[in-house]
N, C-alpha and C positions, 0 to 999 in steps of 0.2 A: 464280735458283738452278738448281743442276744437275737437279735433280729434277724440276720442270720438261719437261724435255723428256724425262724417262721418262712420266709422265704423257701428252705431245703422242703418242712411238712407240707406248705402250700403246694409247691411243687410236685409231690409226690400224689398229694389228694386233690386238689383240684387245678394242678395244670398237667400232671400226670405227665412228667420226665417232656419240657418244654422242647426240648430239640426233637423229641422219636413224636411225641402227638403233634408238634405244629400248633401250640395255640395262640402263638403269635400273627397267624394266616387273618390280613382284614380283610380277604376278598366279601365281597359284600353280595350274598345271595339271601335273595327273599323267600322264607320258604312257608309260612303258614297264614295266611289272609296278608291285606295289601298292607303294603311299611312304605312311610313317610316322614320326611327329611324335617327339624327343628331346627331353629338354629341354637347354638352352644350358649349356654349361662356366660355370662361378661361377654369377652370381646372374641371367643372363640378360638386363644390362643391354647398351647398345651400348657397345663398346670404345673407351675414349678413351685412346690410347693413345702422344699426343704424349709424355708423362714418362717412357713406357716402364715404366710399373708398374700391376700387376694383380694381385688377393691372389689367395694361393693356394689352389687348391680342397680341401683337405685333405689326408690323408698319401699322395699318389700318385707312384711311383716307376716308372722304364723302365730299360732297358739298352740303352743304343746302339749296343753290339758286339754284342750275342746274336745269334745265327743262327734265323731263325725263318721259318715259312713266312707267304708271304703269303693273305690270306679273303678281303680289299677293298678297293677302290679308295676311296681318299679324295681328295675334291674340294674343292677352296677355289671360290666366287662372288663376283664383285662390280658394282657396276654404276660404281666409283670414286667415289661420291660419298656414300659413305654406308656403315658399317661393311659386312664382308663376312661371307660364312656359310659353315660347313664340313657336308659331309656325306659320308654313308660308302655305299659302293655294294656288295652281294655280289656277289663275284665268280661265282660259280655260277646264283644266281638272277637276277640282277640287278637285285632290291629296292633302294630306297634309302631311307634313315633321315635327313631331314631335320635339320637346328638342331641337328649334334652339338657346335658350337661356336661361337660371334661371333668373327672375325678381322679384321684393318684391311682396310683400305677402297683398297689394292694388293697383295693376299698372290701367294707360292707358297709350295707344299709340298715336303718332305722327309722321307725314311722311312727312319731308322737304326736295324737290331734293331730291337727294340720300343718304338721313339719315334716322333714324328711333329713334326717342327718349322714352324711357321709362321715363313713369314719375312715380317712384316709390311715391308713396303717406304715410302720417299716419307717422312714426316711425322710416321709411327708411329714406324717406327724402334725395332722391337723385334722380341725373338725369344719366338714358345710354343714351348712343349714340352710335349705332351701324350702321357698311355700309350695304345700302340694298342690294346690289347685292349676300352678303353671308352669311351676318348678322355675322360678325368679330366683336367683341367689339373696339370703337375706344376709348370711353375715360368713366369714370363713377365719376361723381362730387358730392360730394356733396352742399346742397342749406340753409344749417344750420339745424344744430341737431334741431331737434324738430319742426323744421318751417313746414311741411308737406305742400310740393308743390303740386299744383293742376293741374297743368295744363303751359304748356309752349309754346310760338308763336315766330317765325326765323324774325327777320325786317332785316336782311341781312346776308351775310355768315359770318361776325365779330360780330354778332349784334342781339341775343334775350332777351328777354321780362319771366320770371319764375313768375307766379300768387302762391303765398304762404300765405293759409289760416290763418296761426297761428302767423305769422306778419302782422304789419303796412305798409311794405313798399316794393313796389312792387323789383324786384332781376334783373339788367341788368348786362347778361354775354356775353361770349365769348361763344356762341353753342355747339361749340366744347371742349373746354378745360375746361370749366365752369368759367375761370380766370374772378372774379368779375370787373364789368366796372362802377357801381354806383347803385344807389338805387332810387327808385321814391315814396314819402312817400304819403299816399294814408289814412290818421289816422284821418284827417279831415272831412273824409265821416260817422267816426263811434264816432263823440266825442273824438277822441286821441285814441281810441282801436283799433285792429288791425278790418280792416271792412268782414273780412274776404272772400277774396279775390277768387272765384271760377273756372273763367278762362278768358283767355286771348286770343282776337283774331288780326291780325292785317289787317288793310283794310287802303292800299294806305299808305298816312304815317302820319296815324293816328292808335292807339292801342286804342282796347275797354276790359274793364278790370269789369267784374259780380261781385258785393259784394252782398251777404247775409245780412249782417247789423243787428247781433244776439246781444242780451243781454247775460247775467252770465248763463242763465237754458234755452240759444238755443233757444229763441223767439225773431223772427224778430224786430226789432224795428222799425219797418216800413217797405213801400214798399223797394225792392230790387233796387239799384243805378247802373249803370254803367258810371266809371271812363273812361273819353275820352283825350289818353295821346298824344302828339305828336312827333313821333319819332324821328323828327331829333334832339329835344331840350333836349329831355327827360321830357319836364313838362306838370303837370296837366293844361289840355287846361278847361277853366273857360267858362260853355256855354251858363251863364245867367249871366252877368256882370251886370244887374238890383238888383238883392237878395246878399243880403252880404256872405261872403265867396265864397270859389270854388263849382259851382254846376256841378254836373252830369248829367247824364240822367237817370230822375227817371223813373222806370219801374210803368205797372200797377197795379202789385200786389206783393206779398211778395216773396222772398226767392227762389232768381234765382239758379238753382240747374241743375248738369250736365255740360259739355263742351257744349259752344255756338259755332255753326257752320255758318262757312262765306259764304255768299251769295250776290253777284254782288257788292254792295257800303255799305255793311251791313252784319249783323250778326243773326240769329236766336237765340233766347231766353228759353229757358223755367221756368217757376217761379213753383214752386208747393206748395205755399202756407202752411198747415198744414200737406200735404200730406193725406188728407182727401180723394184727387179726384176731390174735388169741389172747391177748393180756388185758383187756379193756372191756365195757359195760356200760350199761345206758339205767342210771338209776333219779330216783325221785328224792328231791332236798327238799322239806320246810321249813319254811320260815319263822311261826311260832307255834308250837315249840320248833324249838332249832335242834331237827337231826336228818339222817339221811336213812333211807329206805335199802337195806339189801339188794343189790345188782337184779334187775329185772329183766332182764334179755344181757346175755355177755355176747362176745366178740361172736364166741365159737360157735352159740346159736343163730344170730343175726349172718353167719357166713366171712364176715370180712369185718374191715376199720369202719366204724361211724363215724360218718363227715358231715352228718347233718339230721333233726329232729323236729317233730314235729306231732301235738298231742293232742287229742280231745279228754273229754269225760271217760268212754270206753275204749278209745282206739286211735290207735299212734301210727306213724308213717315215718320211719328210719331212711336215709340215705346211707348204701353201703358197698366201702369200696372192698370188690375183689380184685382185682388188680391194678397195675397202673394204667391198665386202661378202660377198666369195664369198670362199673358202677350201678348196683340195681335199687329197688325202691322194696322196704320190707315192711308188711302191715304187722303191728304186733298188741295184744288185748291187753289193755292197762291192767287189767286184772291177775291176770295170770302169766303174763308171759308171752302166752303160746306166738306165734311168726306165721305170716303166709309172705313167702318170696312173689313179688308181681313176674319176676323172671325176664325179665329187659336185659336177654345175653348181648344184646349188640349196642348198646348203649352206656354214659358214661356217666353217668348221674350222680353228682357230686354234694347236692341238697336239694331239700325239698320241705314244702312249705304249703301249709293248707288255707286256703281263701273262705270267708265269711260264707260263702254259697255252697263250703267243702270238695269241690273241686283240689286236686292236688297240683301243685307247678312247680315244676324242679330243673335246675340247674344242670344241662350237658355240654360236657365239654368234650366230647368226640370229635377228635382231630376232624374228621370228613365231614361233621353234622352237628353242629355247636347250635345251643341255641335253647330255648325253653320250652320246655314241652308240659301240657296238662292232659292229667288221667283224671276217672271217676275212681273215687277209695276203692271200689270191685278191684281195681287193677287195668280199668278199658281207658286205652288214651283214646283221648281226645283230639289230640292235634297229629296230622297225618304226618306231619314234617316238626323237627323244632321252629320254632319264631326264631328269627334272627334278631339281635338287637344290638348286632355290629362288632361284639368281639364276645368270645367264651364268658359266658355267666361262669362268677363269683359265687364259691362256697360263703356263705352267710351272705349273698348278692340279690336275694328277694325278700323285696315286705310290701304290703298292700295299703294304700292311700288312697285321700279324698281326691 
């Protein structure tokens, strides 16, 4: 199965070869301000969540359009072998509240208004929805057995977008309820096979949608495409009406990997190529016009694979794995390029993510020392220890909520 070899990439970048790092280890050490026990969304059981169904926790409702400030960082954990766990970090203090919720056992998170979506990946294959304010379960959908959703973007509070690897055709629901609204078929990008779809961002009311574009044995079949959809029609908007069929925006190089993050009229990229280190780049997509920007930092100057991104107006903050065990944080000037390594040789930082305050918080999953750690953009961390939030943070496993 295609899932499969999300499993093998996760493993290599951010569980980093699961038996030699140990990130299945729950020993439970506190390490950076005091941590405090929740108890689990529903009944506290572990999520079995191959059907995609899980009752509901009672009358709890969000708004996925509200405009709201973000408090805390929410963390998804897991060690892939075994349900995952979410917790919430203050942002100010940086306390963390344990077991705010059981998630599958390959999540990333999403933080719309005042919602918070798990995107349960691989096997689950379903999507929570839970209110940030207490992290109540509001609904938990599933997105089709076996499709293994990747990733999901809100184009309004009745109205998102579900990016699912293991189909053809991209999944419009209802946010909240998951009540299916139609389908966007996306098969033409990979030969009629499903193009394998990695995520979904929306900018304005256009949706940009990362295919891989793999063969039978998981080699690219070329550079990495992004599908530029238009939301209020639902159709594949055609961005070179010159070349026969619906064209994309072809990216620079192969096998866009990771959740793409949106930035002003556009979306940041990351390809990683073979996962060599060297075949891959971190470049800028718009949305309209719809094209893609020349590789802005490649592998070989960022050092390693990028596993995770993060941008402002001038200056961006890469997660970059140099081996399967190290992981460092690389600042790099939207402008030009240029890179400064923060140089965290003992550390395994797998992503990282900038907070409303600019603070940076990134995902370690060092067998001895898991856990979240926050720097200032100089490069000075902040936290003397990672936070523990009870299993290794998740590459794409932080987003900031009300």
């Amino acid at each position: 199965m295609k899932s499969s070899r999300l499993f093998v990439m996760s493993a290599l970048l951010s569980c980093n070869l699961i038996a030699l790092a140990g990130c299945g280890d729950d020993e439970d050490t506190h390490r950076d301000g005091a941590v405090t026990d929740a108890a689990v969304v529903g009944d506290g059981s572990p999520v079995d969540a191959s059907d995609g169904a899980l009752p509901d926790a009672g009358p709890a409702s969000c708004d996925p359009s509200a405009t709201a400030t973000p408090t805390k960082a929410v963390v998804v954990g897991t060690d892939f072998a075994s349900p995952g766990t979410l917790a919430t970090i203050d942002l100010t203090t940086r306390v963390a509240t344990l077991n705010r919720a059981t998630v599958g056992k390959d999540p990333i998170v999403r933080v719309f208004g005042t919602c918070v979506f798990v995107i349960n990946r691989d096997s689950d294959s379903n999507i929570q929805v839970l209110r940030a304010s207490d992290l109540a379960l509001v609904k938990q959908y599933s997105t089709g057995a076996g499709s293994n959703p990747h990733d999901l973007a809100v184009v309004s509070a009745t109205k998102a977008y579900v990016a699912r690897y293991n189909e053809a055709a991209l999944l419009v629901v209802h946010p909240l309820t998951g009540a299916q609204l139609g389908t966007v078929d996306l098969s033409s990008f990979d030969s009629g096979n499903p193009p394998e779809m990695e995520s979904v961002v929306v900018v304005g009311n256009r949706a940009l949608v990362s295919m891989e574009r793999l063969d039978g044995t998981f080699t690219p079949a070329g550079v990495g495409v992004v599908a530029v959809i238009d939301t209020t029609t639902d159709q594949v908007i055609d961005i070179d009406s010159s070349t026969g069929g619906v064209q994309g925006i072809a990216l620079a190089r192969q096998n866009p990997f990771g959740p793409m993050r949106a930035s002003g009229g556009g979306a940041w990229v990351a390809t990683v190529g073979d996962f060599s280190g060297s075949t891959g780049c971190l470049q800028l997509v718009t949305a309209n016009p719809a094209a893609a920007g020349s590789c802005l930092v490649t592998d070989t100057a960022f050092g390693g694979t990028i596993s995770g991104v993060t941008a402002g107006a001038t200056d961006g903050f890469a997660a970059i794995a140099r081996s399967f065990t190290q992981g460092d944080i690389v600042k790099f000037v939207v402008g030009t390029g240029a890179t400064t390594p923060f140089g965290t040789a003992t550390f395994n930082l797998v992503d990282v993510q900038q907070a409303p305050s600019g603070t940076l918080w990134a995902a370690d999953r060092a067998a001895t020392a898991r856990g979240v750690r926050v720097f200032m953009p100089s490069g000075t961390q902040l936290t003397s220890a990672p936070i523990d939030i009870g299993k290794a943070p998740a590459t794409g496993g932080i987003a900031f909520a009300p």
